[in-house]
N, C-alpha and C positions, 0 to 999 in steps of 0.2 A: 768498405773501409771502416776502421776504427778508431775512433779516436784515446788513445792509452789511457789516460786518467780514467778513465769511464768503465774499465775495461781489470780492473785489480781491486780482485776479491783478494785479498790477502789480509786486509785489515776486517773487510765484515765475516771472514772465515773464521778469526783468532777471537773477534767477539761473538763467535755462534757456541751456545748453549749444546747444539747438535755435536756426539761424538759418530765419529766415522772414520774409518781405516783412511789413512793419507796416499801412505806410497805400498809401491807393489809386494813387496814383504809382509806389510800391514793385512794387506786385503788379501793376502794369499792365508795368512795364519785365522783370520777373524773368519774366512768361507771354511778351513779345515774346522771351526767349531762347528758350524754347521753341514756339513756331508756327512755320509757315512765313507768306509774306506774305499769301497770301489767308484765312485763317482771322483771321488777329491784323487783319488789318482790318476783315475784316466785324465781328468783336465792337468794335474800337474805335471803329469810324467812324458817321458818321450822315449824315443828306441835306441836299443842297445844301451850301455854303456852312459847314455845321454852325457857324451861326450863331443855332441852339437849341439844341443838343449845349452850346454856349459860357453861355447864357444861364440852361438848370437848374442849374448849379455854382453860375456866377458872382453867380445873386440869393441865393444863400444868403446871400452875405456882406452885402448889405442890410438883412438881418433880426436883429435884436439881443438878445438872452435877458436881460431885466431883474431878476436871482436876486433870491432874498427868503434873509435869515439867520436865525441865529438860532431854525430851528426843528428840531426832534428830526426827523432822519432818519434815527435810527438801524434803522428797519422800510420797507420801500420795498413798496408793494403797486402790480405793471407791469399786472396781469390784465384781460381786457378782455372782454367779451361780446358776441358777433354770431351773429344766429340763431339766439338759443338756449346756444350753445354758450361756452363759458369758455377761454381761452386764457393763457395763462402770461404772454405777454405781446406787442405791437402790434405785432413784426415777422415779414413775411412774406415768401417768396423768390415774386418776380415770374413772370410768366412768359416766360420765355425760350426760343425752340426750338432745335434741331440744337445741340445741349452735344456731340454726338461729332466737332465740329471741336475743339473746346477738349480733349477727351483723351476717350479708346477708351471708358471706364464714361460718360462723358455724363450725362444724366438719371437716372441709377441713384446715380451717386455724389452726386448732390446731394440726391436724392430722401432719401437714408439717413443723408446731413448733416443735413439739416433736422429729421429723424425725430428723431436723437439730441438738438439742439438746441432741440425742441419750437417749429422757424418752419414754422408754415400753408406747404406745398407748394402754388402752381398750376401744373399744369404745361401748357403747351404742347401744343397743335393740332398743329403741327409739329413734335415733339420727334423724338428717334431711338430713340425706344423707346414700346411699347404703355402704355395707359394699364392694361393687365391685367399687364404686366411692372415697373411702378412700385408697383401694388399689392400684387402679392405679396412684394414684398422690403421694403417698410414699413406691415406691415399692421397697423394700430390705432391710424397716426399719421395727423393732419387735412391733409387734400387739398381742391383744388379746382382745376376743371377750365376750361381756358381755351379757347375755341371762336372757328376762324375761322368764319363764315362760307361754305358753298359755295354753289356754282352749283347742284349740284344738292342742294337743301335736304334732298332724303331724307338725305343724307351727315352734315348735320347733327345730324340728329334720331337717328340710329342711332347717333354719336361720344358725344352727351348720355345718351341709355339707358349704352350700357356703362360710363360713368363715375357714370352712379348705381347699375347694378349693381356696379360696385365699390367704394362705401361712400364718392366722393367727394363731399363738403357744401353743395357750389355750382356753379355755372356763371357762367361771366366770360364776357363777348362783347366780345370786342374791336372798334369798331366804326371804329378810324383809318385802317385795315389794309386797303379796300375793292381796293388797289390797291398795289402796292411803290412808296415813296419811290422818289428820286433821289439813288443813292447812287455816288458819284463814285469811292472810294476799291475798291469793287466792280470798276465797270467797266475802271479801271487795273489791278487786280491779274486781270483776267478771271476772278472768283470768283464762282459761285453754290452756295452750300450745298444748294439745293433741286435744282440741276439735275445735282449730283453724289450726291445719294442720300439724303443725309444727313437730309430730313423724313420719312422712310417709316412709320416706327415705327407710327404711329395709323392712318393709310390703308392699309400693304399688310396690316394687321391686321382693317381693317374690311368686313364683308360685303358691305354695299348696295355702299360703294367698290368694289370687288373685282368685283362684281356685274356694273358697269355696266363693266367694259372689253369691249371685243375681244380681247383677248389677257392676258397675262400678263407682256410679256416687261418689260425693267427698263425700256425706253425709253418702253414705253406707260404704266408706273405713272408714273412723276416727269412724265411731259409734264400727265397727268391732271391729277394732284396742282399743279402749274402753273395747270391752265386752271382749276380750281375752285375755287384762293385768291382768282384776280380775280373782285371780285364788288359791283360799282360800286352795283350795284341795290338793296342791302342799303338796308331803312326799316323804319319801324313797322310795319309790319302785318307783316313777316317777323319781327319781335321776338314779335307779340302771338302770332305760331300758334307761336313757342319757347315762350312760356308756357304753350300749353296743351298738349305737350308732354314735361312736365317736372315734378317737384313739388316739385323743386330751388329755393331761391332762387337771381336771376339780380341779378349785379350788369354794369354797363355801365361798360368800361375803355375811356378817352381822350375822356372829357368833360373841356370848357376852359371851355364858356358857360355861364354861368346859365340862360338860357333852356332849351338842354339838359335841365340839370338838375331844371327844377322841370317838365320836359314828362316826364323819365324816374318821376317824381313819379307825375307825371299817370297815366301809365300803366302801373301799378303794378310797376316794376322795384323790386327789391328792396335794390339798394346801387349806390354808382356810384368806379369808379375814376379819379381826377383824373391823368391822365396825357397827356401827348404823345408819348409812344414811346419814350423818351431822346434826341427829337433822330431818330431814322429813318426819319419819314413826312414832315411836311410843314415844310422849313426857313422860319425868320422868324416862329415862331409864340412865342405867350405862353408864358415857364417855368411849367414847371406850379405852382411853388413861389407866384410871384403869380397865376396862377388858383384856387387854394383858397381862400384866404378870400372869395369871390364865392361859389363852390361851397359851402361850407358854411351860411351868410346863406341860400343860397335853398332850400334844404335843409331847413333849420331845425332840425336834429336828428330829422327823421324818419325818414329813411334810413341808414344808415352812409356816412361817404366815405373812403373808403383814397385812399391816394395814390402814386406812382410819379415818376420820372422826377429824377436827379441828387443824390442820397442818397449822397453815400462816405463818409460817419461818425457816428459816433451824437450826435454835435450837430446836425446837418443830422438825424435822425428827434426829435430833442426841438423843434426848432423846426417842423415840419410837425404834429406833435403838438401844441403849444400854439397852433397857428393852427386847429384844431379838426377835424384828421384822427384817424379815430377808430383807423387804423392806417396804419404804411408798409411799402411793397415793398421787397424791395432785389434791383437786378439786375446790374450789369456787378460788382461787386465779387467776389461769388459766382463768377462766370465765372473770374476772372482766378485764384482762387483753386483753381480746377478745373485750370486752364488749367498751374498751377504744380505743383501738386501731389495732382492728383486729390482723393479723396475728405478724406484726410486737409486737402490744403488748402484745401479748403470748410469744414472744421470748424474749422480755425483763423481762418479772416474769418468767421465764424457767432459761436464765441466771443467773440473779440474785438471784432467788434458789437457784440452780447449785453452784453458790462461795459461796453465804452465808453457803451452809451446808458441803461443804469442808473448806473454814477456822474454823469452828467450830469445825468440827473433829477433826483438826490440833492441835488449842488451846487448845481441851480437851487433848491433849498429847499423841495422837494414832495416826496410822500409817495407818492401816486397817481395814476392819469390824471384824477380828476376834477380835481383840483389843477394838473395839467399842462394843464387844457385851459383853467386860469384864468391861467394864466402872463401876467403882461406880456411882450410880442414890441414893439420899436419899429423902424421901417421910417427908413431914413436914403436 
């Protein structure tokens, strides 16, 4: 718990000497000084049309936060519970892979952001660093581990053991991802992070992977690692032999339908992540911001539902919050904030998250998330 006054950097921000990007326009423009074109697009851009990239922002502003006064917030309890385990409070950094386009430390510097910051790390199938290299430089702080799917499923199952032998909490399956979007701003800037090196961290680390080439040399790892992201075939029954595989709870990121949901229910996944990618798989689809409240309804509170996809301020996680996500992700902000300023600038949009969605909690006139999850929200 918190106590407020103790708790608002507002006045020692406005007397710091320190210039730093504030809000997410800021940090988007101040990381474009820094990239070249193909990196600052790939993190900004999305598929097709990004005419869902538009639409996660843009429904925020639909949704309207009804505060209640007049009630003692001078104690704010953010704390939250999934599987078990106690959390400080509902925000967690997504996951995101190849960070070492955005700056040299990558996943490491965010990894040790988040650490300090006490946000749930997932990291990345394709990051640029081992999942036994994230561990040993944030050892004691909560992880969990983000899985593509391969082709060849032994890959799988071998990426899932090392992430529970190294002490991470869960496994996320991404399941949007069967294939790469259509992503325009890629093809114009001729950029593939994947075909320039930059996902290897987890695969040229992993045995079976390893195992199964002919060779060694760089061209056969990243071609692998290509053919085995595509992986169309991915169903139930390749979920259900993860489950007995594992003794990990498995939550399912990029569910939009109900149906989905009360089927991932059905068979007994353990949480589900409400997201459509930011906008990078499949353009013209629902913000995930209006797919949560369906998701939660069919749900019913049996499961946990996190959520993802168009979050740039800690308004936008108190209203995802009172529409009855039990946490949210945050991703491209993080990025941008790498992107600016390495590790240190991840910890200054971590911070600054961190208060902006605890005073917002405050101002809405609640106390706690069970309070937050009763929020009036009115939809215009």
């Amino acid at each position: 718990m918190t106590n407020i006054k103790n708790n608002d950097l507002l006045l020692d921000t406005i007397s710091s000497t320190e210039n730093f990007p504030i809000n997410f326009n800021e940090l988007e423009q101040a990381a474009k000084q820094k990239l070249a074109a193909g990196p600052f697009g790939y993190i900004r851009s999305s598929a097709g049309g990004e005419e869902t990239y538009r639409k996660n922002t843009e429904s925020f502003a639909k949704y309207s936060i009804v505060p209640r006064f007049l009630t003692d917030v001078s104690v704010l309890n953010t704390e939250v519970t999934i599987f078990g385990r106690t959390y400080p409070h509902p925000l967690f950094i997504a996951p995101v892979g190849v960070n070492k386009i955005a700056h040299v430390d990558g996943e490491i510097a965010v990894a040790k952001a988040a650490a300090k910051y006490e946000f749930p790390y997932i990291q990345s199938t394709v990051s640029s660093y081992a999942i036994e290299e994230i561990a040993a430089v944030t050892e004691g702080s909560s992880k969990w581990y983000q899985l593509y799917w391969s082709q060849n499923k032994e890959i799988s199952f071998s990426m899932v053991k090392r992430a529970e032998e190294a002490g991470y909490e869960a496994i996320v399956l991404t399941v949007d991802t069967v294939m790469l979007g259509w992503r325009e701003e890629d093809i114009r800037n001729q950029f593939s992070p994947l075909k320039r090196g930059f996902a290897k961290g987890n695969y040229a680390s992993d045995p079976v992977f390893m195992a199964s080439l002919p060779d060694y040399d760089e061209d056969t790892i990243i071609n692998s690692i290509i053919e085995n992201i595509y992986h169309p075939s991915l169903n139930w029954d390749n979920i259900a032999e993860l489950k007995e595989r594992t003794s990990l709870p498995i939550l399912i990121k990029g569910i939009l339908h109900p149906d989905d949901a009360k089927l991932a229910f059905e068979k007994g996944i353990d949480g589900i992540i409400v997201s459509n990618h930011g906008g990078r798989q499949l353009d013209g689809v629902i913000a995930s911001i209006d797919a949560l409240p369906t998701i939660v309804d069919a749900v019913a509170g049996r499961i946990p539902v996190l959520f993802d996809s168009g979050i740039r301020r800690g308004s936008d996680a108190v209203k995802a919050l009172a529409l009855g996500a039990t946490a949210v992700c945050i991703g491209r902000p993080f990025l941008w904030g790498l992107a600016s300023g390495g590790q240190a600038g991840v910890e200054r949009v971590l911070e600054n998250f961190l208060q902006e969605t605890k005073v917002s909690i405050s101002l809405s006139g609640v106390r706690n998330l069970n309070e937050l999850h009763k929020l009036k929200i009115v939809k215009s």
